[in-house]
mmCIF file of the N, C-alpha and C atoms, coordinates in Angstrom:
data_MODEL
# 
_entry.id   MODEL 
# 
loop_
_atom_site.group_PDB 
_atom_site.id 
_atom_site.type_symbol 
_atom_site.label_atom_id 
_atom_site.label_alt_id 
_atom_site.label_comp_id 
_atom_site.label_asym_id 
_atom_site.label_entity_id 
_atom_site.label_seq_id 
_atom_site.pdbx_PDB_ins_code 
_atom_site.Cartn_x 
_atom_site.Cartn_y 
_atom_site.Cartn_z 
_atom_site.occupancy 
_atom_site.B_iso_or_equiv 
_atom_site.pdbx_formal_charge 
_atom_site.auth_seq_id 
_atom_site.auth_comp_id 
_atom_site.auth_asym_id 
_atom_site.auth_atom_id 
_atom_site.pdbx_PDB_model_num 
ATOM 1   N N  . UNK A 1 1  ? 33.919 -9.553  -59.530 1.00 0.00 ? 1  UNK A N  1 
ATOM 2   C CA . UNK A 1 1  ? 34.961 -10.503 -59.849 1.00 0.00 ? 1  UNK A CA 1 
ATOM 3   C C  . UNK A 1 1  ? 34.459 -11.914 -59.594 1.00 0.00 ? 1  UNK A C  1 
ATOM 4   N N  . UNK A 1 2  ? 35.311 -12.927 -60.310 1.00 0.00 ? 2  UNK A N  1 
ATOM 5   C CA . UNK A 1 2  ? 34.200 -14.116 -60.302 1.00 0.00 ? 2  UNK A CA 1 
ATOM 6   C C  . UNK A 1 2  ? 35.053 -15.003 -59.399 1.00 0.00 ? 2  UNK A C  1 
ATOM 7   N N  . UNK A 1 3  ? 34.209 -15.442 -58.911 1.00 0.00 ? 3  UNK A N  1 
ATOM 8   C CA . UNK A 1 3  ? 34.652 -16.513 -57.188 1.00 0.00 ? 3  UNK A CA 1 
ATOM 9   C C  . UNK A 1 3  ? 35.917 -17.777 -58.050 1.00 0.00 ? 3  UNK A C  1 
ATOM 10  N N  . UNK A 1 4  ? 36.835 -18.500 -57.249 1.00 0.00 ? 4  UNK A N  1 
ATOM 11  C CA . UNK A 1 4  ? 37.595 -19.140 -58.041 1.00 0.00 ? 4  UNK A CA 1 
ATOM 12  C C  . UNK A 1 4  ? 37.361 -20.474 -58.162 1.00 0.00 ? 4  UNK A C  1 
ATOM 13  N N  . UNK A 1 5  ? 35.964 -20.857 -57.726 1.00 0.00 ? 5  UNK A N  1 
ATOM 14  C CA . UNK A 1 5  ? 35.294 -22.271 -58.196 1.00 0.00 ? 5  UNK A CA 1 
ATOM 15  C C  . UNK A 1 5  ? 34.394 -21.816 -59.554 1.00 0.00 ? 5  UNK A C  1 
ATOM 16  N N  . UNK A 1 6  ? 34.446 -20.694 -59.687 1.00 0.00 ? 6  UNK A N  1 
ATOM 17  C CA . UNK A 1 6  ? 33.150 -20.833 -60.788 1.00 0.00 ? 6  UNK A CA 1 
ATOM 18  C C  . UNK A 1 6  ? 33.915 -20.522 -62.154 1.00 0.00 ? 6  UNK A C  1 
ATOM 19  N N  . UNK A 1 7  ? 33.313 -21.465 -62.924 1.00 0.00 ? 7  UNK A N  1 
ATOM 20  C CA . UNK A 1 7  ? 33.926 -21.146 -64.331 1.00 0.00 ? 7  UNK A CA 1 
ATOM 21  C C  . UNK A 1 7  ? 33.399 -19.948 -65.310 1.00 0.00 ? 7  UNK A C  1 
ATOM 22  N N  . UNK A 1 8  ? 34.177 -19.462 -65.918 1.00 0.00 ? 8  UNK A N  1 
ATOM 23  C CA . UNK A 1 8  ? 34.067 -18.070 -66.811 1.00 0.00 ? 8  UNK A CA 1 
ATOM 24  C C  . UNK A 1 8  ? 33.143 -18.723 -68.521 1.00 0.00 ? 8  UNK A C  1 
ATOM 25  N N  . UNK A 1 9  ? 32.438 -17.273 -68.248 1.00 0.00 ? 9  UNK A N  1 
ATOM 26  C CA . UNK A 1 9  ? 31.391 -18.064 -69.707 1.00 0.00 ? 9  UNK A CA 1 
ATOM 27  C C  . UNK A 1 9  ? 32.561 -18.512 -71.228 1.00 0.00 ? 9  UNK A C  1 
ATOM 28  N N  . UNK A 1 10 ? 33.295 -18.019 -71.395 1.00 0.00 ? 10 UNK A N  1 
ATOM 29  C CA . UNK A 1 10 ? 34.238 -18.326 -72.371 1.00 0.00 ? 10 UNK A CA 1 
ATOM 30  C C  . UNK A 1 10 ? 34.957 -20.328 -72.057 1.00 0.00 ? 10 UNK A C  1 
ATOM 31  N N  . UNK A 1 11 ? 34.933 -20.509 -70.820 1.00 0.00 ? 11 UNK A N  1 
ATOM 32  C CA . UNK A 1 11 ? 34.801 -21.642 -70.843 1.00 0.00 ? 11 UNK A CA 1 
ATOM 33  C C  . UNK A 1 11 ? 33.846 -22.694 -70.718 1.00 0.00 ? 11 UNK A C  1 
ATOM 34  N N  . UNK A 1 12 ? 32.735 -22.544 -70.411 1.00 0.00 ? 12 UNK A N  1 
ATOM 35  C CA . UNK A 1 12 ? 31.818 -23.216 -71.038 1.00 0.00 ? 12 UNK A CA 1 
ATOM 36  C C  . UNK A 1 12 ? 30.943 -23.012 -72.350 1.00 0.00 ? 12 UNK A C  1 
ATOM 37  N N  . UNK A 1 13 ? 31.583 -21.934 -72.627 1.00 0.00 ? 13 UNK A N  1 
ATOM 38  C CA . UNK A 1 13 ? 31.528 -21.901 -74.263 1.00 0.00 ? 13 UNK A CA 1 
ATOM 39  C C  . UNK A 1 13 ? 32.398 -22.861 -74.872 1.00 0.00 ? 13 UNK A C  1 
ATOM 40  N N  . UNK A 1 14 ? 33.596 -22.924 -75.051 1.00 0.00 ? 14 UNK A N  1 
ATOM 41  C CA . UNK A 1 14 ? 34.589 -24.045 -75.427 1.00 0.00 ? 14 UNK A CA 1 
ATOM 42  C C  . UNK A 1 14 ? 33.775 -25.284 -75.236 1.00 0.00 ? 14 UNK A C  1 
ATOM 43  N N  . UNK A 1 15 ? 33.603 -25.555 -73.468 1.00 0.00 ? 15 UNK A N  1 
ATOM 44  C CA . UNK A 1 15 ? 32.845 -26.785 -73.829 1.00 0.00 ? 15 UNK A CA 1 
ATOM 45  C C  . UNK A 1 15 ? 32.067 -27.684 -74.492 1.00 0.00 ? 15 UNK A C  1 
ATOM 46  N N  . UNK A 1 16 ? 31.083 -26.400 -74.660 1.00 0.00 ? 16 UNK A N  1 
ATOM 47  C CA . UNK A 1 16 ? 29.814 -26.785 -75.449 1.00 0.00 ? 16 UNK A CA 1 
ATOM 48  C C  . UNK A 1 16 ? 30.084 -26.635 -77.172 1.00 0.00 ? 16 UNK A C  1 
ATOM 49  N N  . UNK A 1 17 ? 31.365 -26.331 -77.418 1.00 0.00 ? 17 UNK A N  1 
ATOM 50  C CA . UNK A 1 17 ? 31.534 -25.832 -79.042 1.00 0.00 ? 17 UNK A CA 1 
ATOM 51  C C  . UNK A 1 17 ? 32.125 -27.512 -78.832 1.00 0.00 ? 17 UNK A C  1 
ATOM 52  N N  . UNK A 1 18 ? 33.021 -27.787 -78.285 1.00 0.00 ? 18 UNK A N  1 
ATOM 53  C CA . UNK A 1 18 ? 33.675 -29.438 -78.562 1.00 0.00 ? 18 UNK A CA 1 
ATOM 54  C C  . UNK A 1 18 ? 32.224 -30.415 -78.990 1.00 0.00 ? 18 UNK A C  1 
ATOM 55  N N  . UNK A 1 19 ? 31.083 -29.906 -78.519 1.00 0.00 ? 19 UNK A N  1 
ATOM 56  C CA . UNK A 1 19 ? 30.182 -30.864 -78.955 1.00 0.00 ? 19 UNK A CA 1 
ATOM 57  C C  . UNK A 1 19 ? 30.201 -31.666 -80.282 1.00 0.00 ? 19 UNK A C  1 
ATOM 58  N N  . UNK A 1 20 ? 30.133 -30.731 -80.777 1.00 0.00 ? 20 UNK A N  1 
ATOM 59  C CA . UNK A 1 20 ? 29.744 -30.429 -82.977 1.00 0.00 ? 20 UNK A CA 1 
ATOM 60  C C  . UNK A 1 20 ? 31.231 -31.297 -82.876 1.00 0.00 ? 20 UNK A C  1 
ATOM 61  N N  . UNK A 1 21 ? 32.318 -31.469 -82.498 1.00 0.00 ? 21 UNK A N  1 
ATOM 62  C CA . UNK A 1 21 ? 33.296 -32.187 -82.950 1.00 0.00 ? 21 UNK A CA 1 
ATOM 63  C C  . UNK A 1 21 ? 33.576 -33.631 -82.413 1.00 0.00 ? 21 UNK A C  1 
ATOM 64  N N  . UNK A 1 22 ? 32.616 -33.678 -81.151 1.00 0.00 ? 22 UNK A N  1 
ATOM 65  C CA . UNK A 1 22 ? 32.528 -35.358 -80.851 1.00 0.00 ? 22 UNK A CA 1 
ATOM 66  C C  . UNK A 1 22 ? 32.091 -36.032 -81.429 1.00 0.00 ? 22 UNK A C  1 
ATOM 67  N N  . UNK A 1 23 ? 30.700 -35.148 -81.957 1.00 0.00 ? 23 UNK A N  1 
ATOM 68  C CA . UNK A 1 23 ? 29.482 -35.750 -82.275 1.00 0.00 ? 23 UNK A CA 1 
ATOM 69  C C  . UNK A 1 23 ? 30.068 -36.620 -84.199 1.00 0.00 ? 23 UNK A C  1 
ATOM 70  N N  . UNK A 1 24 ? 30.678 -35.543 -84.459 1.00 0.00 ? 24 UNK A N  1 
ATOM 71  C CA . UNK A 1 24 ? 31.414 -36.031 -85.927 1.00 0.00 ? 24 UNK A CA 1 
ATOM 72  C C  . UNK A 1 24 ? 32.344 -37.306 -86.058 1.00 0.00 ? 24 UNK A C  1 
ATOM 73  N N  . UNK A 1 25 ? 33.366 -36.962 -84.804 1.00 0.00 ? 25 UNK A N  1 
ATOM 74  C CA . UNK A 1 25 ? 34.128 -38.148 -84.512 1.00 0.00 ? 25 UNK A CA 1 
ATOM 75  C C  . UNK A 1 25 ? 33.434 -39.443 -84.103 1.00 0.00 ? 25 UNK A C  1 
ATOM 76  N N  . UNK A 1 26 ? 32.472 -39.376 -83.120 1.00 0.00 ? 26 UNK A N  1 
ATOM 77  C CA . UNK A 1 26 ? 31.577 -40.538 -83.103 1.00 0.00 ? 26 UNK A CA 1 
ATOM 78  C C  . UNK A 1 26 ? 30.752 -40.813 -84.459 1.00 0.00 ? 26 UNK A C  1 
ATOM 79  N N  . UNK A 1 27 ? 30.003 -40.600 -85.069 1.00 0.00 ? 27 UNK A N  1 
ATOM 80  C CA . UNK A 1 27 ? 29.600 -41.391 -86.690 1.00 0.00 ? 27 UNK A CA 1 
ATOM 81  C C  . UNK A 1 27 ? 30.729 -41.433 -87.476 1.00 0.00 ? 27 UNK A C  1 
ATOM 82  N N  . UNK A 1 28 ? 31.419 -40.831 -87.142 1.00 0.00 ? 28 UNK A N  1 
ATOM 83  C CA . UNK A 1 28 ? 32.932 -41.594 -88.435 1.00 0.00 ? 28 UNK A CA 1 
ATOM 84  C C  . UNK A 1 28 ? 33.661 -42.740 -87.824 1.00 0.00 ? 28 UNK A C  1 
ATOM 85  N N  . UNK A 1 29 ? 33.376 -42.492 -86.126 1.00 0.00 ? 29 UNK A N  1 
ATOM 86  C CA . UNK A 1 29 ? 34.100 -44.058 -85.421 1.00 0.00 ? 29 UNK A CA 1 
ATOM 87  C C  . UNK A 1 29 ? 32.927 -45.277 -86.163 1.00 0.00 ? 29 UNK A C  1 
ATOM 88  N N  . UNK A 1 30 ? 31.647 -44.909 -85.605 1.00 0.00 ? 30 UNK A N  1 
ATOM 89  C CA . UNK A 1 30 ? 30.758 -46.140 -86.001 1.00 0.00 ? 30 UNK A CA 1 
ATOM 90  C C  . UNK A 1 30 ? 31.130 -46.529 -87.784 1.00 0.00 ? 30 UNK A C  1 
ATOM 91  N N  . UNK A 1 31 ? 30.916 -45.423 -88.622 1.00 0.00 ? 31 UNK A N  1 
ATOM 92  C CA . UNK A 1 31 ? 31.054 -45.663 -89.969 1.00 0.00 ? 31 UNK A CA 1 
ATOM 93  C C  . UNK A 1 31 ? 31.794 -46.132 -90.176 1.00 0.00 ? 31 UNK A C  1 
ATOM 94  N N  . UNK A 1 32 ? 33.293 -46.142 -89.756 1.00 0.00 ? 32 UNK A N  1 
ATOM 95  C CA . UNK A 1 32 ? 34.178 -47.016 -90.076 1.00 0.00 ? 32 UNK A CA 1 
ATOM 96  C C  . UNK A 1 32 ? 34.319 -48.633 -89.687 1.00 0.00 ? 32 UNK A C  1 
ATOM 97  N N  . UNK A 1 33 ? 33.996 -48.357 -88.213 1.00 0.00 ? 33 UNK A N  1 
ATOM 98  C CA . UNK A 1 33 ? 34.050 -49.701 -87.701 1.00 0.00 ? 33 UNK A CA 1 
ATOM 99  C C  . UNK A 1 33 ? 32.770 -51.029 -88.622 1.00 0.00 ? 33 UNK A C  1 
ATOM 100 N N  . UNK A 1 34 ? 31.413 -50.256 -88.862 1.00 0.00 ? 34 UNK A N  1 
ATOM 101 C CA . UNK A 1 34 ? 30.665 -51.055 -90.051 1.00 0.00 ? 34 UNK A CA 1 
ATOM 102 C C  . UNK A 1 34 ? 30.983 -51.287 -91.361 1.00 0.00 ? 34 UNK A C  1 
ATOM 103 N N  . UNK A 1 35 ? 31.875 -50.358 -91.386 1.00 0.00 ? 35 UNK A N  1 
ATOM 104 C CA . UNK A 1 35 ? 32.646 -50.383 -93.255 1.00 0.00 ? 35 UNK A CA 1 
ATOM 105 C C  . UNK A 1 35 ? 33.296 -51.533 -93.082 1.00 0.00 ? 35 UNK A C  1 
ATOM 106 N N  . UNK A 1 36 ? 34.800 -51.598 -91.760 1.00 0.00 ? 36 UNK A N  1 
ATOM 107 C CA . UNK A 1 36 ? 35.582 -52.853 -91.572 1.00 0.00 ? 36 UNK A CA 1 
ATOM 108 C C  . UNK A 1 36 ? 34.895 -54.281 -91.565 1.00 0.00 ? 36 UNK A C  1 
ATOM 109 N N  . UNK A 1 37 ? 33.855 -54.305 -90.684 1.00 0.00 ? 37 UNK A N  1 
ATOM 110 C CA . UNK A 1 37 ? 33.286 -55.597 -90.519 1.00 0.00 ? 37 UNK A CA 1 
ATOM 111 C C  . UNK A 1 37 ? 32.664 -55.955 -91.217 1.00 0.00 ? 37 UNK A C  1 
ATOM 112 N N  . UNK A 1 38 ? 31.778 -54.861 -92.393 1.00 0.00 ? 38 UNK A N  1 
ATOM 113 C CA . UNK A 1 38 ? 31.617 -55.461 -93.571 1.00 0.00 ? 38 UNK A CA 1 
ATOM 114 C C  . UNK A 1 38 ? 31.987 -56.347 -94.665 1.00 0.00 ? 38 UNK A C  1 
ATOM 115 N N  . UNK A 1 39 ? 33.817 -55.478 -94.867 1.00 0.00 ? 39 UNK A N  1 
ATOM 116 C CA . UNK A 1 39 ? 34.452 -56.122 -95.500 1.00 0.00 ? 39 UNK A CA 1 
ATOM 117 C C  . UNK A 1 39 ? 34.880 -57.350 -95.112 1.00 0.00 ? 39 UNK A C  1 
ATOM 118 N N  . UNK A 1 40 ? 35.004 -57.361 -93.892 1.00 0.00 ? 40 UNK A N  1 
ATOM 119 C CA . UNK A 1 40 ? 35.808 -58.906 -92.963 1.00 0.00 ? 40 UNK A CA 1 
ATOM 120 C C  . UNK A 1 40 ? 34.424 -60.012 -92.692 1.00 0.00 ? 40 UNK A C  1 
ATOM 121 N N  . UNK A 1 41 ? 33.372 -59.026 -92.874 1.00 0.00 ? 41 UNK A N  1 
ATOM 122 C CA . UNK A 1 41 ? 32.493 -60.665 -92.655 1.00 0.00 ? 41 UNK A CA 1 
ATOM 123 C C  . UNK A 1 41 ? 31.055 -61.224 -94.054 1.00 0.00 ? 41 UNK A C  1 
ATOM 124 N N  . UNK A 1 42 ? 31.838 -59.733 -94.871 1.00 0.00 ? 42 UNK A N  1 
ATOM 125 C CA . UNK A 1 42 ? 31.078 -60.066 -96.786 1.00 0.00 ? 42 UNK A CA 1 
ATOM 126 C C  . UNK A 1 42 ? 29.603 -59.474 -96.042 1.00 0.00 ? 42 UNK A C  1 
ATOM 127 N N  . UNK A 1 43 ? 29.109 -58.771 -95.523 1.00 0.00 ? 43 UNK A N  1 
ATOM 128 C CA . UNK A 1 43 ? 27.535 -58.512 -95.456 1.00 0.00 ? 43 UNK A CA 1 
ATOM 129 C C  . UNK A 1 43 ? 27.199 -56.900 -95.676 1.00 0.00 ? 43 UNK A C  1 
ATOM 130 N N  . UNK A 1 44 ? 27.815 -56.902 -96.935 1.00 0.00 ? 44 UNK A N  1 
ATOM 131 C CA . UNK A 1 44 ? 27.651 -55.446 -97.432 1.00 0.00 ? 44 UNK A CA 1 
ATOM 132 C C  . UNK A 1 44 ? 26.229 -55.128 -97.396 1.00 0.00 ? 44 UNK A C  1 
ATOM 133 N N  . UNK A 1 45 ? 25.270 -54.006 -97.437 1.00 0.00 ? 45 UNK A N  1 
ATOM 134 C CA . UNK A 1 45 ? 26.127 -52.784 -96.621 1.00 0.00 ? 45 UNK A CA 1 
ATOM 135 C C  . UNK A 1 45 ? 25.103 -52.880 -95.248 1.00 0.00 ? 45 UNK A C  1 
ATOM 136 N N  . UNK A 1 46 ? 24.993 -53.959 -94.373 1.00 0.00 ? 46 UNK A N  1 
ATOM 137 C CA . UNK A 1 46 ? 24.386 -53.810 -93.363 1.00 0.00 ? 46 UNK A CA 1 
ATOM 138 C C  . UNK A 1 46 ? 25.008 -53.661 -91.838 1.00 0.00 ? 46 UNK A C  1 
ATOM 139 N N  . UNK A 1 47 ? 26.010 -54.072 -91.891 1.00 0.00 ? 47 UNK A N  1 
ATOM 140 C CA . UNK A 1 47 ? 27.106 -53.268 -90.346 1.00 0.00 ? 47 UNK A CA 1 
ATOM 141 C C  . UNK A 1 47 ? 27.629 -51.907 -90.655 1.00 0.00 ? 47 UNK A C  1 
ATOM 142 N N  . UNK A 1 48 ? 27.468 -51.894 -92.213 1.00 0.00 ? 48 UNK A N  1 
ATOM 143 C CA . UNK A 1 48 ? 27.862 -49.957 -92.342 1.00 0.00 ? 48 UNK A CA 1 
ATOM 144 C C  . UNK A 1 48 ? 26.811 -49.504 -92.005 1.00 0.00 ? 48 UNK A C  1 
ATOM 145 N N  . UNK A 1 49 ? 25.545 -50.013 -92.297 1.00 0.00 ? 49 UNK A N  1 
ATOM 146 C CA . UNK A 1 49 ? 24.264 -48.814 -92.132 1.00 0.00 ? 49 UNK A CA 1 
ATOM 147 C C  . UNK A 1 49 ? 23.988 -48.933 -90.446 1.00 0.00 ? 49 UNK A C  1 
ATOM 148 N N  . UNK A 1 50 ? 24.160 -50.039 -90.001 1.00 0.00 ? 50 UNK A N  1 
ATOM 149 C CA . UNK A 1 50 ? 23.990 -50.634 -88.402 1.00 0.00 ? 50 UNK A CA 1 
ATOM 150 C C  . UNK A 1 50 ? 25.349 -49.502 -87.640 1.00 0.00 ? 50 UNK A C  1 
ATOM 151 N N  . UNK A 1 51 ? 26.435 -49.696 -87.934 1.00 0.00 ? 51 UNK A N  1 
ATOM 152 C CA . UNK A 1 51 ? 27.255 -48.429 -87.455 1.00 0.00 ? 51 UNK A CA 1 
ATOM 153 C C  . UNK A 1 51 ? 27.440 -47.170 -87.603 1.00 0.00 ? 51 UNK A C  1 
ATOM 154 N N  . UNK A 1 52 ? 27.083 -46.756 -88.811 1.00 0.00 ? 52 UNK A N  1 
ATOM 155 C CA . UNK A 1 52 ? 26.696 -45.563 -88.756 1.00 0.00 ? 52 UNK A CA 1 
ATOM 156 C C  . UNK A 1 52 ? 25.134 -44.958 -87.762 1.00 0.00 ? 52 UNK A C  1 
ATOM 157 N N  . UNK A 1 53 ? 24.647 -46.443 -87.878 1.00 0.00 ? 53 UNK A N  1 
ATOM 158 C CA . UNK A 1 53 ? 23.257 -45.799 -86.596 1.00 0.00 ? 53 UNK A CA 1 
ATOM 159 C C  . UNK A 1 53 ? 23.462 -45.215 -85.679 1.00 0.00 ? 53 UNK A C  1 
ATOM 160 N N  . UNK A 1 54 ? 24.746 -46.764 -84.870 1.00 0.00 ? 54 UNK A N  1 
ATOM 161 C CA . UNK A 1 54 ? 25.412 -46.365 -83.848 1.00 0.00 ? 54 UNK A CA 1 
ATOM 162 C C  . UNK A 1 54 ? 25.965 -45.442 -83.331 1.00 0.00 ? 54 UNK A C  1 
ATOM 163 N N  . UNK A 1 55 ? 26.749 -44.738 -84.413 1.00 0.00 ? 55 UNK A N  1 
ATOM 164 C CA . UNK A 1 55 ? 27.610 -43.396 -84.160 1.00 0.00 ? 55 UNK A CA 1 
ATOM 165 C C  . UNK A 1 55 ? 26.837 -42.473 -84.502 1.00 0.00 ? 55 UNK A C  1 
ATOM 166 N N  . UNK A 1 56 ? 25.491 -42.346 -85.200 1.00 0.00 ? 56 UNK A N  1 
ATOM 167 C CA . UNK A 1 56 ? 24.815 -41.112 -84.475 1.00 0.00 ? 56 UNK A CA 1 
ATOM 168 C C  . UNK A 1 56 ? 24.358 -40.966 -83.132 1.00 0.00 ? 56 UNK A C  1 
ATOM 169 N N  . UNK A 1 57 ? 23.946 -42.343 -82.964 1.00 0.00 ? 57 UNK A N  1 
ATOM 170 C CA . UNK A 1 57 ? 22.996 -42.073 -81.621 1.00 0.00 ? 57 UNK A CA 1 
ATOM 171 C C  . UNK A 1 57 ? 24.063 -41.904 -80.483 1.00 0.00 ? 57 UNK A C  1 
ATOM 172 N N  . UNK A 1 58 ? 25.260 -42.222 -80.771 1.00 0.00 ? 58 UNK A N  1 
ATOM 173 C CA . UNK A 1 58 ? 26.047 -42.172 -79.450 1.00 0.00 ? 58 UNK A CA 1 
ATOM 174 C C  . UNK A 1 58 ? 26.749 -40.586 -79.517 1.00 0.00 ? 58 UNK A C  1 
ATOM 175 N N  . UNK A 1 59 ? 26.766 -40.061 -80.583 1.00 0.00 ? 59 UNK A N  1 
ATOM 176 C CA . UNK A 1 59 ? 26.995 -38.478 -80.684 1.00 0.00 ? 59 UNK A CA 1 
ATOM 177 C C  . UNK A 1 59 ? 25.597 -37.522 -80.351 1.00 0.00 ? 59 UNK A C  1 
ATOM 178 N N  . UNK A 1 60 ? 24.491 -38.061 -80.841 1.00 0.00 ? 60 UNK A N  1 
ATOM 179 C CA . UNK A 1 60 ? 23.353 -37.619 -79.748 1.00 0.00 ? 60 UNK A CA 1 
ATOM 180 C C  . UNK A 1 60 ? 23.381 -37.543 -78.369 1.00 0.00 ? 60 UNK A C  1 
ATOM 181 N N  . UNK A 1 61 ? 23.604 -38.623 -77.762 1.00 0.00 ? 61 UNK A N  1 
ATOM 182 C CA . UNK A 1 61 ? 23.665 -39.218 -76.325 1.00 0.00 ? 61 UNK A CA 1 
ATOM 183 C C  . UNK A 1 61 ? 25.096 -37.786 -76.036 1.00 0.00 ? 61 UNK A C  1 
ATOM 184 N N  . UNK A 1 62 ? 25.921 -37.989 -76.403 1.00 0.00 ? 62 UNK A N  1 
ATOM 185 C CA . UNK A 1 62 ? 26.771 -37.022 -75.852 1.00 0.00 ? 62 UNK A CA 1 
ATOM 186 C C  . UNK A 1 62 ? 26.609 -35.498 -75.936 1.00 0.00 ? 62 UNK A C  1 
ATOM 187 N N  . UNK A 1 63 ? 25.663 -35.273 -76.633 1.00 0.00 ? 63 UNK A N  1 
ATOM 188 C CA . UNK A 1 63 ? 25.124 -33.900 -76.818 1.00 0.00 ? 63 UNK A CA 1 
ATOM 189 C C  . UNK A 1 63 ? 23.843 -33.399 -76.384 1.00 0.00 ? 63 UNK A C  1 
ATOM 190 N N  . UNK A 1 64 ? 23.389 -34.476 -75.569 1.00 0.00 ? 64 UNK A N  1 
ATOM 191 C CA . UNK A 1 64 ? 22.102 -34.405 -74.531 1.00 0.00 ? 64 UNK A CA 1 
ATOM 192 C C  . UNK A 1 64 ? 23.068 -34.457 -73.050 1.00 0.00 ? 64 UNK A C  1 
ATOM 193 N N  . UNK A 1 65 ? 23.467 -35.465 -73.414 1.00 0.00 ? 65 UNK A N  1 
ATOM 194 C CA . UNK A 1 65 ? 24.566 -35.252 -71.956 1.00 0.00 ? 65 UNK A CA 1 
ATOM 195 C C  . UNK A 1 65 ? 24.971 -33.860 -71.498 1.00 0.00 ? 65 UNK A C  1 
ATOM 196 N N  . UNK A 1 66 ? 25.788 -33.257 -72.618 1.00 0.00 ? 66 UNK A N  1 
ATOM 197 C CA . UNK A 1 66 ? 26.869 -32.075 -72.394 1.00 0.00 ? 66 UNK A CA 1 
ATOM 198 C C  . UNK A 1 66 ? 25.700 -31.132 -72.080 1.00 0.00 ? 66 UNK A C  1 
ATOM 199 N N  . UNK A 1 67 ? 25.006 -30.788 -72.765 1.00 0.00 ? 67 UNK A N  1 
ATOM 200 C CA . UNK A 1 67 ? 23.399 -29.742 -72.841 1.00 0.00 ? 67 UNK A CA 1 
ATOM 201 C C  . UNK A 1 67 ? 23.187 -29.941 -71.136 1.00 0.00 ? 67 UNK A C  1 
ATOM 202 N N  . UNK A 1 68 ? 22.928 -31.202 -70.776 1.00 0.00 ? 68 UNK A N  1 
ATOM 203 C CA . UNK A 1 68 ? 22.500 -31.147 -69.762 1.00 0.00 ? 68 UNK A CA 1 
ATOM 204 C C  . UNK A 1 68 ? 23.299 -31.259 -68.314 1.00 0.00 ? 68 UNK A C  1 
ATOM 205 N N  . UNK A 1 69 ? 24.668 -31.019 -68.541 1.00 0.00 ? 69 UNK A N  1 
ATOM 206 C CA . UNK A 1 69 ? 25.547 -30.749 -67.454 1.00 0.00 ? 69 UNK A CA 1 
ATOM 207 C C  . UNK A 1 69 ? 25.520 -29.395 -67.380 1.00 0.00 ? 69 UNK A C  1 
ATOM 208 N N  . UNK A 1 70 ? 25.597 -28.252 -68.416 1.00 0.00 ? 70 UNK A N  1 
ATOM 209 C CA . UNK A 1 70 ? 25.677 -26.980 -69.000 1.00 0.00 ? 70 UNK A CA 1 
ATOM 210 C C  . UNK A 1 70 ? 24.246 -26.601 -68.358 1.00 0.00 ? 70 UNK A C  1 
ATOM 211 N N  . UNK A 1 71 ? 23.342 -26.948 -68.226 1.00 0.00 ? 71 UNK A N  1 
ATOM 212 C CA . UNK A 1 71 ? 22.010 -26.266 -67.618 1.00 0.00 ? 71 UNK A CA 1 
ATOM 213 C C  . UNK A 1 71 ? 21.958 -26.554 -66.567 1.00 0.00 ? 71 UNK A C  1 
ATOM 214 N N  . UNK A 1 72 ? 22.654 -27.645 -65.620 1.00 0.00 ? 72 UNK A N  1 
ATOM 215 C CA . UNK A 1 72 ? 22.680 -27.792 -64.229 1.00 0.00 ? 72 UNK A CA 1 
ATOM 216 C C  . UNK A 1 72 ? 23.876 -26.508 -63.907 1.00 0.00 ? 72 UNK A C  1 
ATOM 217 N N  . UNK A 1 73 ? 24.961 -26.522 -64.438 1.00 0.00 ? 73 UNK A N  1 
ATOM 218 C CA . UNK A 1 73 ? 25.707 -25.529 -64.117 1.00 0.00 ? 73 UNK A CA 1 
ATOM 219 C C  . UNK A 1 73 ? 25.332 -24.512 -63.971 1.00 0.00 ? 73 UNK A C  1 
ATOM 220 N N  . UNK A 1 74 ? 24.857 -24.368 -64.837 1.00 0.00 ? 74 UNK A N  1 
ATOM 221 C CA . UNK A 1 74 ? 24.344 -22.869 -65.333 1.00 0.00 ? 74 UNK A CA 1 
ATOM 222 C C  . UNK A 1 74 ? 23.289 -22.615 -64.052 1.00 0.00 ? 74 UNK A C  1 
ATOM 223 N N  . UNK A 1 75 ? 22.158 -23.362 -63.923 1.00 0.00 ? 75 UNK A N  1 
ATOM 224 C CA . UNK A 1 75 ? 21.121 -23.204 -63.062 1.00 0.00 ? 75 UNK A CA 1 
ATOM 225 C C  . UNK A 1 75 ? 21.729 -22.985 -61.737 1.00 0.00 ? 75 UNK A C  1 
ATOM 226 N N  . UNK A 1 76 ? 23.253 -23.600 -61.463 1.00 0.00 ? 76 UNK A N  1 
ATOM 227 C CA . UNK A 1 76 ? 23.629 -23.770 -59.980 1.00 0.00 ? 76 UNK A CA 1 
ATOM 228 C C  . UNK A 1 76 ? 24.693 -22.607 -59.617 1.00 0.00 ? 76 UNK A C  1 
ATOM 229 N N  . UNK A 1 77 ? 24.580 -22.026 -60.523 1.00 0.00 ? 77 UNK A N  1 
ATOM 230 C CA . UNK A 1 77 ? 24.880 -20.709 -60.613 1.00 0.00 ? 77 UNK A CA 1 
ATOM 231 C C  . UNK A 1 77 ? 24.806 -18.909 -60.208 1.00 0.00 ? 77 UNK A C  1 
ATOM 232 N N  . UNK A 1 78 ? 23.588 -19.606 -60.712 1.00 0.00 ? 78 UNK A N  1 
ATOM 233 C CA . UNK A 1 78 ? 22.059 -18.514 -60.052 1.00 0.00 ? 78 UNK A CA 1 
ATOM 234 C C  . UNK A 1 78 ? 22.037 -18.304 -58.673 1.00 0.00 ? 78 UNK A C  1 
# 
């Protein structure tokens, strides 16, 4: 039976599935926000391509993050 600090693999499964859906929500935050400032400051299409950078790399960053809370867990486990 599993101790009542330790989490059950079905929940850090969940965790790690929310990834694939941050990671989406972050490049559609950046994409949009470069689409807006495009239009508001006329410098088509270089704050779209500059925000969409953004919102990959910051959906990367959160999916190196999560990976790597998930392998300390996991390891502290053992």
């Amino acid at each position: 039976m599993a101790e009542s600090g330790d989490k059950s693999g079905w929940s850090g499964l969940a965790e790690l599935s929310s990834v694939g859906f941050a990671m989406v929500v972050a490049t559609v935050i950046g994409l949009a926000g470069g689409y807006y400032l495009d239009r508001w400051l006329g410098t088509k299409p270089w704050l779209l391509l500059l925000g969409l950078g953004f919102g990959i790399a910051a959906g990367f960053v959160m999916l190196f993050r999560s990976v790597n809370k998930a392998n300390r867990e996991f390891d502290g486990s053992n």
